[in-house]
C-alpha positions in Angstrom: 50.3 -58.6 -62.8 48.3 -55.1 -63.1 45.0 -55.0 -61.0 42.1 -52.6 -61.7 39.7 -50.8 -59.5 36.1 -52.0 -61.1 33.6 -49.1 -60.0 29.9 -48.8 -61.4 29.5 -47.3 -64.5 33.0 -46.0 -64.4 36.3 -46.7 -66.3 39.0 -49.7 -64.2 41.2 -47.6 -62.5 44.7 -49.2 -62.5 45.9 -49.9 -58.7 49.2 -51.2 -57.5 49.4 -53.9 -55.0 49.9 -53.1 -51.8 53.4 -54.9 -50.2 51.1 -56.9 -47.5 47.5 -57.7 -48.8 44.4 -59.3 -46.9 42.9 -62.1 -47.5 39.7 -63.5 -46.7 38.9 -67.3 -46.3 35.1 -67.8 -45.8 33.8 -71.5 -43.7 32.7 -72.6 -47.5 36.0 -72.8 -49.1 36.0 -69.6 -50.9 38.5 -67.1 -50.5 38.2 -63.5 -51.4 41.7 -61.7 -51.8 42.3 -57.8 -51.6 44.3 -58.6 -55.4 42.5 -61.7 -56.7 44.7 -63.9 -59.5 42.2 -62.5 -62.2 43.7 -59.2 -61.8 40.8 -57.4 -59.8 41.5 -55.6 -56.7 38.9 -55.8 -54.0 38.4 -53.0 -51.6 37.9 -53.9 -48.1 33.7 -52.6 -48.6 33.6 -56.1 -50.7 34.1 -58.6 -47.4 31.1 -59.7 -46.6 31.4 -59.9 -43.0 27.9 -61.4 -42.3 29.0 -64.7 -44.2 30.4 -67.1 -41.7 34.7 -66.8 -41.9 37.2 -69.7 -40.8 40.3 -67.1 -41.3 42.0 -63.7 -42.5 45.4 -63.6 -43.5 48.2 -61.3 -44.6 50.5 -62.2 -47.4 53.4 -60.8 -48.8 56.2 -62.6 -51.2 58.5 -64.8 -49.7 57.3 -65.0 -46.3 54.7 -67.2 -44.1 51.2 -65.4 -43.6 50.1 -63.7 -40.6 47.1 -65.6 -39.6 43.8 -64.9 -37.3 41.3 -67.7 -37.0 38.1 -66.6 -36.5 35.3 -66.8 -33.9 31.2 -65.5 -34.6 30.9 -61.9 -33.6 34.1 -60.5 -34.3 34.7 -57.5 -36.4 37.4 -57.6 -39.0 39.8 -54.1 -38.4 41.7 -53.5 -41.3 43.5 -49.9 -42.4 47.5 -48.4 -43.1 49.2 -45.6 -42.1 51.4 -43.6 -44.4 54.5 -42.6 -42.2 56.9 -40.5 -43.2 60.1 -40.0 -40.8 63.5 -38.4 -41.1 66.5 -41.5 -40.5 69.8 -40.0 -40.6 71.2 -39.0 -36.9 73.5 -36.4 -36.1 72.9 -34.5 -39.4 70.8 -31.5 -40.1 67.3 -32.1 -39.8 66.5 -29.5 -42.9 69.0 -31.3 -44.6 67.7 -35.1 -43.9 65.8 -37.2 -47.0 62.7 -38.2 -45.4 61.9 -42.1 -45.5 58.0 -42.7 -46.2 57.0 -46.2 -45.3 53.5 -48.0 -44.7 52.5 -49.7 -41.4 49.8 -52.4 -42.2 47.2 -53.1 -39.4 44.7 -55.5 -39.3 42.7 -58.0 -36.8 39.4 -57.7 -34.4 37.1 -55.5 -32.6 35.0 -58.4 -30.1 32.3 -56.4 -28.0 34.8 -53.6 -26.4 37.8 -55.5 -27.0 40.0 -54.2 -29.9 42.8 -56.9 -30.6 45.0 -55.0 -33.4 48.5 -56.6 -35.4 50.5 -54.4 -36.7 53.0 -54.8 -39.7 55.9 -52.7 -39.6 58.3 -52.2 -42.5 60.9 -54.1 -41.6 57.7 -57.2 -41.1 58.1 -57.4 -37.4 54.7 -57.6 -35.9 53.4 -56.0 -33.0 50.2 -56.6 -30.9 47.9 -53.5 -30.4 44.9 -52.8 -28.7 45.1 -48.7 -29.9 47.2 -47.6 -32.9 47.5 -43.9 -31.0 50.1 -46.3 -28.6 52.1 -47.0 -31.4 55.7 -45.6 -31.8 57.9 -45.8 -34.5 61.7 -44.7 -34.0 
């Protein structure tokens, strides 16, 4: 399905879904996804944050979701890194392809605690408090 990028007064601008996408499922029953099934895409400025929520997910195809319930007074944390890395050992680095892959974080900020999952590209997940910790090898 193609997804467009609604912004005022301006023509949809044609997005591709991300391979892990958030989704927000508010205490009334309605859910607002990052790529909703009418073919919008939502950027994350669209969660309302002040309505009360019961959970945010991840999804991706063919796999369970990553789930936080949550509790009043947290703070939804949700951003990707573009990495880019060189894979092959024992070979020239000049002459190595480079691999570019996206780490997908999300999860909470409560008072000064920072409570941080990241998805890594092979969908392992690791807990974070600070994404500068965070090595890739």
């Amino acid at each position: 399905m193609t997804h467009y990028f609604y912004q005022d007064g301006k023509e949809p601008i044609e997005i591709a879904p991300e391979r892990w996408q958030w989704e927000i499922y508010y205490d009334d029953g309605s859910v607002l996804k990052q790529f909703d099934d009418e073919g919008k895409y939502h950027p994350f400025s669209d969660i309302n944050q002040a309505r009360p929520i019961n959970k945010v997910q991840m999804v991706t195809d063919n796999k369970a979701p990553i789930v936080i319930y949550w509790k009043t007074g947290y703070k939804l944390i949700h951003f990707h890194t573009k990495n880019v890395m060189r894979v092959q050992v024992g070979v020239d680095i000049e002459m190595q392809p480079l691999e570019s892959f996206r780490i997908y974080v999300f999860g909470y900020q409560y008072g000064h605690e920072k409570v941080m999952l990241a998805i890594m590209p092979d969908d392992g997940v690791i807990v974070i408090d600070d994404i500068e910790r965070l090595q890739v090898s």
